[in-house]
C-alpha positions as a printed Julia matrix, in Angstrom:
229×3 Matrix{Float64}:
   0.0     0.0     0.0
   1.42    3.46   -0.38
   2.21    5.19    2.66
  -0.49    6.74    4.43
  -3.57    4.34    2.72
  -4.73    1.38    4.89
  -7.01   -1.82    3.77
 -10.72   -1.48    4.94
 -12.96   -4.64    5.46
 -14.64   -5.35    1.66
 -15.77   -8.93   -0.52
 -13.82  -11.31   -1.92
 -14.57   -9.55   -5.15
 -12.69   -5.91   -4.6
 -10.1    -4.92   -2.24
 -10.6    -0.97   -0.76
  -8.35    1.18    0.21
  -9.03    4.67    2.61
  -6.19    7.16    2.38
  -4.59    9.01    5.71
  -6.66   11.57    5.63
 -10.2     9.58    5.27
 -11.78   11.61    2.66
 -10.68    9.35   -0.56
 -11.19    5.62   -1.24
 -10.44    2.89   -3.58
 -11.77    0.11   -4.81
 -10.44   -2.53   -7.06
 -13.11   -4.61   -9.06
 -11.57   -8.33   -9.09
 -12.58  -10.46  -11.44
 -15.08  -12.78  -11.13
 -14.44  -15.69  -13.68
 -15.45  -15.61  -17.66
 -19.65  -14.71  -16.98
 -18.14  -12.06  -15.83
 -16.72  -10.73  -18.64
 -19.82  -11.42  -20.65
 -22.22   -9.55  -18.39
 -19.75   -6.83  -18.62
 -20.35   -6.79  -22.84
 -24.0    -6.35  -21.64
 -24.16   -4.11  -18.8
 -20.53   -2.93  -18.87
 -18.0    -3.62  -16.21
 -18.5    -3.02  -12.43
 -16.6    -0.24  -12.47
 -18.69    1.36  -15.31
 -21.99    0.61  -13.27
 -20.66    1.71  -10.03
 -19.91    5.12  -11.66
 -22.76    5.12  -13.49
 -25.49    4.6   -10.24
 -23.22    7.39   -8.18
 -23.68    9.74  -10.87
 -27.78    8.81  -11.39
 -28.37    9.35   -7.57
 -26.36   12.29   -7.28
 -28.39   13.88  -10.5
 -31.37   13.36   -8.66
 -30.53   14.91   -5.19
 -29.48   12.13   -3.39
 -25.82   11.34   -1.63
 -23.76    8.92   -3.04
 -19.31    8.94   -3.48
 -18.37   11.6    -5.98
 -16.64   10.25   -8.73
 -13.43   11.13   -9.02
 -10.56    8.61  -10.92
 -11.3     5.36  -12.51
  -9.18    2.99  -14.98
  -8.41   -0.09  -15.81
  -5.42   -2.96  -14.91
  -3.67   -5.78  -15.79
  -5.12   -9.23  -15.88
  -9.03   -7.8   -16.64
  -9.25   -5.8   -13.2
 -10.53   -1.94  -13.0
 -10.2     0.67  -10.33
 -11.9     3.3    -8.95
 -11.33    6.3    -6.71
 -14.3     8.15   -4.84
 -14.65   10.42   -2.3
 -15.92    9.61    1.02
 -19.32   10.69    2.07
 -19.87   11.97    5.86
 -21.23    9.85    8.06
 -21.25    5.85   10.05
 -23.33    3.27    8.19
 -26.79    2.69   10.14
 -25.82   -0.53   11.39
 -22.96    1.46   13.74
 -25.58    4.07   14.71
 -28.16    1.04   15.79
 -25.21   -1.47   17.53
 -22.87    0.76   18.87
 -23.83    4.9    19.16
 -27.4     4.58   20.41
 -28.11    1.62   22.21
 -29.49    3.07   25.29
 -33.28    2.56   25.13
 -34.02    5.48   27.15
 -33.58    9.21   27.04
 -31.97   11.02   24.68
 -30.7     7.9    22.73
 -34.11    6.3    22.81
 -35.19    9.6    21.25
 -32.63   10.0    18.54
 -32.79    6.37   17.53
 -36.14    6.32   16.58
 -35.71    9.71   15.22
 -33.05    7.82   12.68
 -35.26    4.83   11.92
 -38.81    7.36   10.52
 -36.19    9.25    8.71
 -34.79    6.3     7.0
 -38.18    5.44    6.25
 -38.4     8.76    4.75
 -35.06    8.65    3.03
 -35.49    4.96    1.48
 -38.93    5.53    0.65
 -38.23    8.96   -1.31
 -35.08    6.31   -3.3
 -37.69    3.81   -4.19
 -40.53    6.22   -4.72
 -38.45    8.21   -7.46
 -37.58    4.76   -8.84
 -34.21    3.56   -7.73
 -33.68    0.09   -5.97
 -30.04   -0.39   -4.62
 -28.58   -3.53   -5.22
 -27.38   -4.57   -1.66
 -29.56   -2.56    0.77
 -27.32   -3.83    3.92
 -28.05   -1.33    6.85
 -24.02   -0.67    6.24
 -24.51    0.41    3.0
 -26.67    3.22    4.2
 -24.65    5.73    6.09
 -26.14    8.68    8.28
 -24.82   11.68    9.42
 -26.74   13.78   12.43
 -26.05   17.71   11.94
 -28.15   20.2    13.03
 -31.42   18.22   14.56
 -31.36   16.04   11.16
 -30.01   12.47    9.74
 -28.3    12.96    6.65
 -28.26    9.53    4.43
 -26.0     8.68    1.61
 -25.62    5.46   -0.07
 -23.04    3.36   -0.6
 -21.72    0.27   -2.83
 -23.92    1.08   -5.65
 -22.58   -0.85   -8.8
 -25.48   -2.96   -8.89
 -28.3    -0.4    -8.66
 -31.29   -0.58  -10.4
 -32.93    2.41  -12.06
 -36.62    2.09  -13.56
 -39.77    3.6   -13.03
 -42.09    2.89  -11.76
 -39.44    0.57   -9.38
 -40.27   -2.99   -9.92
 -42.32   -4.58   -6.7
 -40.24   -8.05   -6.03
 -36.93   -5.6    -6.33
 -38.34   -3.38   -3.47
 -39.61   -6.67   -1.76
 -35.92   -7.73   -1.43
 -34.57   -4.33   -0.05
 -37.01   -3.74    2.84
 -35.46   -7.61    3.31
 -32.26   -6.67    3.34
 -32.77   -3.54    5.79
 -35.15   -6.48    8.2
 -31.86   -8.57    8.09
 -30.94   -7.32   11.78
 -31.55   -9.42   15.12
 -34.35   -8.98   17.84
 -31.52   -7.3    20.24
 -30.52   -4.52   17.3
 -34.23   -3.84   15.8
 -37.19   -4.55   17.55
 -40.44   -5.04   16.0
 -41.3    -1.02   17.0
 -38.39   -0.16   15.4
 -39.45   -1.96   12.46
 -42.8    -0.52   12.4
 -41.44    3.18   12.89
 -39.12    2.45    9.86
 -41.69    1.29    7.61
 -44.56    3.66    8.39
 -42.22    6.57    7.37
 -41.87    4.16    3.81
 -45.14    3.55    3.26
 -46.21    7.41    3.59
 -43.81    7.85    0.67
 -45.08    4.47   -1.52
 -48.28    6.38   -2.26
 -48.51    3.98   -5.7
 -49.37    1.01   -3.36
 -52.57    0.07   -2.06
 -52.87   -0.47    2.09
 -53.19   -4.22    1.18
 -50.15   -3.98   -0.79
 -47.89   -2.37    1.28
 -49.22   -4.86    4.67
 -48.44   -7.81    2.47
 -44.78   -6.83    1.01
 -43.6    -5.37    5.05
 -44.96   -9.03    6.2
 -43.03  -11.13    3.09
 -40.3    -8.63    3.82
 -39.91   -9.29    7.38
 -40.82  -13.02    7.27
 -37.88  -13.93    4.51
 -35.45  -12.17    6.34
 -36.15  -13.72    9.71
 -36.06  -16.96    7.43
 -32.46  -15.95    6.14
 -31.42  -15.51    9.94
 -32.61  -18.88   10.82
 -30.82  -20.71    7.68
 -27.67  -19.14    8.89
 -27.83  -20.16   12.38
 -28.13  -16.4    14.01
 -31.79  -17.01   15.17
 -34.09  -20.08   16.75
């Protein structure tokens, strides 16, 4: 590594950098085997899409990594630098910053989960579904009275509207895909009232019956990987 940049946590697929200074990373696209390639003739490579879904979101007024070096390697990889957007992924804010249920924590976590609501539903609502909607790949930044959200890991972003229903199934899965002792089912509900006020396209029946599929497959992922009885 050059002096000054430092490995961060990532897939088997990339390997990121952060430099000394925090505000720039890097990520190297890996390659995947020969489908790969071909999807990449399609769709165009990783790289491409990442930069591609951080420009679309940006264009439409949300936060996502600025843009600002890309190229390409030896041996089929590609590269590209971004700049770091403010902010702890919501998994950090919900495990580690506010995990007193009382006072002021109490207060400010649930103020976090009805503006996620609000931020996620606005993303699906104006026809974007992001292609891993981990609570890590959401980060939020509290300035001012307000969460800030930005999103993160975006190369496999879908744009199309309207949003397709079984795409925004599987994010409100992925955002459910958090234990009893980090979400409880309040939390959940605060979340995905602030959501459905945004989904105005969806009936009442529609919306009841995707939170309940939503929340059931996740707590059926859980169980398949051994974190819950």
């Amino acid at each position: 590594m050059p002096e000054g940049w430092r490995l961060v946590g990532s897939s088997v697929h990339a390997r990121v950098a952060v430099n000394g200074d925090g505000d720039v990373y890097y990520k190297e696209f890996l390659p995947r085997g020969p489908l790969e390639r071909l999807k990449a003739i399609v769709r165009g490579s990783r790289a491409t899409r990442a930069r591609h879904h951080n420009d679309l979101l940006r264009q439409a007024g949300f936060t996502a990594p600025e843009n600002l070096a890309w190229g390409r390697l030896s041996g089929g990889r590609e590269y590209l630098f971004s700049a770091t957007v403010a902010g702890e992924g919501v998994t950090t804010w919900l495990r580690h910053t506010l995990t007193e249920r009382a006072g002021e924590a109490l207060t400010r976590r649930r103020q976090l989960l009805r503006e996620l609501g609000d931020f996620i539903g606005r993303m699906h609502a104006a026809g974007f579904v992001h292609g891993d909607l981990r609570t890590s790949n959401v980060m939020a930044d509290y300035s001012e009275g307000q969460f800030a959200f930005a999103l993160i890991d975006n190369e496999r972003n879908i744009y199309k509207t309207p949003a397709e229903g079984r795409a925004i199934l599987r994010n409100i899965m992925q955002l459910n895909m958090l234990l009893p002792c980090d979400l409880s089912d309040r939390d959940r509900m605060r979340f995905f009232l602030q959501w459905r006020a945004r989904m105005t396209d969806f009936s009442d029946t529609e919306a009841r019956v995707l939170g309940l599929r939503a929340y059931d497959w996740a707590m059926d992922r859980l169980r398949a990987k051994g974190k819950l009885e």
